[in-house]
LOSESE-515858 format. One record per residue (C-alpha): x, y, z. Coordinates in pm, whole numbers, plus 32768, in hexadecimal, padded with zeros to 4 digits. Layout:
<recs>
XYZ/...
</recs>
This chain:
<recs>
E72E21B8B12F/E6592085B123/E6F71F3CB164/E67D1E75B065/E59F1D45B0B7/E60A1BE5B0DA/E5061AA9B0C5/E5F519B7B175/E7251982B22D/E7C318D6B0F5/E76F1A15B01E/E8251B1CB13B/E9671A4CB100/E9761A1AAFB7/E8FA1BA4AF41/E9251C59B078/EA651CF6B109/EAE21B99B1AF/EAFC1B27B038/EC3E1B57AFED/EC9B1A74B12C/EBD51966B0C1/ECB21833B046/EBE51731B00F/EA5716BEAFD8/E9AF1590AF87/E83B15B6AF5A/E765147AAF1E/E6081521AE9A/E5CD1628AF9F/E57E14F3B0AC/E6A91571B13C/E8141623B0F1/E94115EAB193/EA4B170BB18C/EBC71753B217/EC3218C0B26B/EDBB1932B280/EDA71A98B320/EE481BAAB3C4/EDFE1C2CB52F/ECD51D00B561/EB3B1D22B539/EAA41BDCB4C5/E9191C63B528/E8191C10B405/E6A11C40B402/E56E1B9EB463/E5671A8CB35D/E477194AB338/E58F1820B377/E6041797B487/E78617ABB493/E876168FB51C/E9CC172FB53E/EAEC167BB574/EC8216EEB61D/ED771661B517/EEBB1721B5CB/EE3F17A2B727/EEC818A8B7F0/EE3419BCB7B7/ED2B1A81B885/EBF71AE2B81B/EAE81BABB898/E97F1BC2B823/E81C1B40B80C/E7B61A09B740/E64B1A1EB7E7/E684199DB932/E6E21ADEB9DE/E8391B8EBA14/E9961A9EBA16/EAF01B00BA3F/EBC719BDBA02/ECF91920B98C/ECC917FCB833/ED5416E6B84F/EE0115F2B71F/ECDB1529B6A0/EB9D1576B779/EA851624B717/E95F1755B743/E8081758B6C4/E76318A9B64F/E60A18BAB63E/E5311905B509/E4761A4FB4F4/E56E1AEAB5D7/E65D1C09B57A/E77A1B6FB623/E8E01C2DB689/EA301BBCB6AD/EB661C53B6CF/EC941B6EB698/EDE91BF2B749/EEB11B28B655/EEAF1A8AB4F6/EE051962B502/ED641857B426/EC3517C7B411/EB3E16C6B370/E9F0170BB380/E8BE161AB343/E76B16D3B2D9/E636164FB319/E502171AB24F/E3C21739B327/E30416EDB1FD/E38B1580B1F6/E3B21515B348/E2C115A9B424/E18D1496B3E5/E2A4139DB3CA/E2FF140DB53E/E19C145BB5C1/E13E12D1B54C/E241125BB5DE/E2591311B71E/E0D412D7B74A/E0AA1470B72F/E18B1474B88C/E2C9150FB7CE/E2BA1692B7B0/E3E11742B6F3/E38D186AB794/E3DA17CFB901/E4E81701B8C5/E5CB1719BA01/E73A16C4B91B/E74F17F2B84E/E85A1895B887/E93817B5B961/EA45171BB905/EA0A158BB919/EAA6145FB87C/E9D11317B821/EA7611B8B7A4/E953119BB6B2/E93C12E3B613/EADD12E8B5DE/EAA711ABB527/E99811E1B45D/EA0A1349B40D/EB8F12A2B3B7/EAD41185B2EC/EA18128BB254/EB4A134BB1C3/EC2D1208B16B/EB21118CB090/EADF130BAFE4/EC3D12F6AF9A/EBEC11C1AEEB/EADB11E2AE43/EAAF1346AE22/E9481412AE6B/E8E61306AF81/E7981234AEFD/E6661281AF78/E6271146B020/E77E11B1B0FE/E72B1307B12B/E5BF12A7B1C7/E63E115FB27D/E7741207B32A/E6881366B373/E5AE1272B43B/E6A311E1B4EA/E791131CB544/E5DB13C0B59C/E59B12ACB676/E6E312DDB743/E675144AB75A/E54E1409B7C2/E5CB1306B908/E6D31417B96A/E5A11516B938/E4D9145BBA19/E3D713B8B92D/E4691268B8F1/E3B81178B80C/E3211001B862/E4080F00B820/E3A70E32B6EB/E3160D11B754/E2C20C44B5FC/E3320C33B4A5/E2810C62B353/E1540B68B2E8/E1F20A72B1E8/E1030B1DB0F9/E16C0C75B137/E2FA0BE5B135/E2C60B18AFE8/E22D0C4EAF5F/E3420D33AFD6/E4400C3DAF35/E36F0C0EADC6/E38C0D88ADC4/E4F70DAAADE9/E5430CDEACF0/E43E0D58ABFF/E4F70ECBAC27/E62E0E54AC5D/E6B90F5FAB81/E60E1091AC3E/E63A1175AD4F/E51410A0AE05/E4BE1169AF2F/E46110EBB094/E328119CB0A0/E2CD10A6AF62/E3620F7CAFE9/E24D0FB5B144/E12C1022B077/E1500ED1AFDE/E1690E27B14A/E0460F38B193/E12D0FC4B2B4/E1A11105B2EC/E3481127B2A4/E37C1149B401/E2EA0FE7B44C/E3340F5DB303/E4A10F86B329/E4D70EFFB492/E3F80DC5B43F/E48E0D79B305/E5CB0D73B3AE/E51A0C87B4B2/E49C0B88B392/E5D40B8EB28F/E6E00BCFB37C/E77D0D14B2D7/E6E50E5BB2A6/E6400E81B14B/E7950F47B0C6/E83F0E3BB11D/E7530D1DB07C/E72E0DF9AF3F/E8C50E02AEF9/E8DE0C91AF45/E7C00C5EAE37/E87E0D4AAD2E/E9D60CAFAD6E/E91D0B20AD44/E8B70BF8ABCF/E9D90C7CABCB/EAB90B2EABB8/E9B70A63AB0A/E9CC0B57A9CB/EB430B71AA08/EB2C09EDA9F0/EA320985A8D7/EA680AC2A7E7/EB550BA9A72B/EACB0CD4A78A/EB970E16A7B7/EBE30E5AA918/EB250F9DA902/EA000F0EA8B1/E9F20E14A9A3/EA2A0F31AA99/E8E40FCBAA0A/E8510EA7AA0C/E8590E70AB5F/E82F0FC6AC0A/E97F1076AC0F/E9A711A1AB4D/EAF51143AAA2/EC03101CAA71/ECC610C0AB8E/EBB910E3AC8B/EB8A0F6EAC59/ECDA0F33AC65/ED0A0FC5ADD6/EBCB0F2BAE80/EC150DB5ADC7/EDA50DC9AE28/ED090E18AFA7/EC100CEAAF8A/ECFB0BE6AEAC/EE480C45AED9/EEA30C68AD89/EE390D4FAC7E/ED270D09AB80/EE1D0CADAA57/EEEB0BEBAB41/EDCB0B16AB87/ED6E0AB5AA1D/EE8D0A38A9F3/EEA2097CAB00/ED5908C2AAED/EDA8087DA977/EED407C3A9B6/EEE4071AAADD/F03306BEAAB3/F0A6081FAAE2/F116084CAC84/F03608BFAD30/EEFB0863AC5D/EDB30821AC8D/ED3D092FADA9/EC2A08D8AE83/EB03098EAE0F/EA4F0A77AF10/E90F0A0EAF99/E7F60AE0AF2D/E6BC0A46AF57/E6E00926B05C/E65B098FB199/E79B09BCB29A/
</recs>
């Protein structure tokens, strides 16, 4: 019998046989998907698929034996590191014991001529010396954490986190890979940054993507995001909640509108998403706040407001 055909790695786990092991996926608009697996011991192997595949060890362990595209490995996980599995490759694994994992895809479609710009065409996925080792890296664990936390916040992560974080956990790949990237040496013009910033606030309420945000500064994402962070002091994720939080308490301040609304208003897709991300950034919740600035005799009142738009 035919297996039937998968076009990605996402698709194999959410139709194929690992499906029913799948417990959780977050998919910001196919730039990339993040995914956690809870399954028994055994074959793991999947077919030659067009992503690149970031895997990481939430219990280690267990043994496994395979091929993720950089030839034959017989090793034992370890709690918290991670293995890379190369795109267009039908990998195998064989896991000794149950294990769980959570898995970062990267489609070809939308990172290779992100990578190939930024690697100056010196990055080949096809010769990348870390698949299939076991590594650990202090910047992909945080970005990868960060990543999570703020899915569980906020849900499908935005598309200006998806890209920004995919750069940064690439560009890490790409150092351990042997390809590593020039250091940034300059921020953005103050055109290109006052442009960046108009734009933000003009879509305030959308999932503004960073390939948007660079076409505007006339970079590529890659570029954009590292010299934006350069210029403003934050990446643009960052910069973009700090603008919707300054909405955020100035309508929560100056009008009666319903919670919800606000929450629409500025970005978030309901009253409790907003509630989570402006509790993180003002330590209080978003009713707690009205009150407070609207009568300041109330302990505890008046809140400093974040900073959105002053430059740090």
């Amino acid at each position: 019998m035919t297996p039937p055909a998968y076009s990605s790695s996402s698709d194999w786990y959410c139709a194929g046989r690992q499906a029913s092991y799948l417990r959780a996926r977050k998919s910001p608009g196919g730039v990339l998907d993040l995914m956690e697996v809870s399954r028994p011991a055994g074959d793991m192997s999947r077919p030659g698929l067009p992503d690149i595949v970031l895997y990481q060890d939430l219990l280690g362990g267990s043994r496994v034996r395979g091929d993720l595209g950089g030839g034959h490995f017989d090793l034992t996980g370890t709690k918290g590191d991670f293995c890379l599995a190369a795109p267009n490759f039908a990998t195998t694994a064989v896991m000794d014991e149950s294990h769980r994992l959570r898995s970062l895809v990267f489609p070809m479609a939308q990172w290779e001529s992100v990578l190939d710009e930024a690697a100056d065409g010196r990055f080949s996925f096809d010769s990348s010396c870390v698949y299939g080792r076991m590594f650990d890296s202090p910047v992909i664990r945080s970005a990868f954490r960060n990543l999570w936390v703020l899915s569980e916040d906020e849900g499908a992560p935005s598309r200006l986190l998806a890209r920004a974080a995919g750069c940064e956990i690439l560009a890490e790949l790409c150092r351990l890979g042997g390809a590593p990237f020039a250091p940034v040496r300059g921020g953005l013009a103050r055109w290109a940054e006052q442009r960046c910033i108009e734009l933000m606030h003009a879509r305030i309420a959308e999932d503004i993507s960073l390939d948007e945000l660079a076409a505007e500064a006339r970079l590529s994402p890659f570029h954009f995001a590292r010299m934006f962070k350069r210029s403003l002091g934050v990446p643009p994720r960052v910069y973009l909640t700090r603008l919707r939080m300054e909405k955020a308490c100035r309508l929560l301040e100056r009008t009666d509108l319903p919670i919800t609304e606000i929450a629409l208003e500025v970005g978030y897709s309901s009253n409790q998403v907003l509630a989570r991300v402006f509790h993180k950034h003002m330590r209080m919740s978003p009713s707690e706040y009205r009150l407070a600035t609207r009568d300041p005799s109330r302990p505890g009142s008046a809140p400093e407001r974040p900073a959105g738009q002053e430059r740090p």
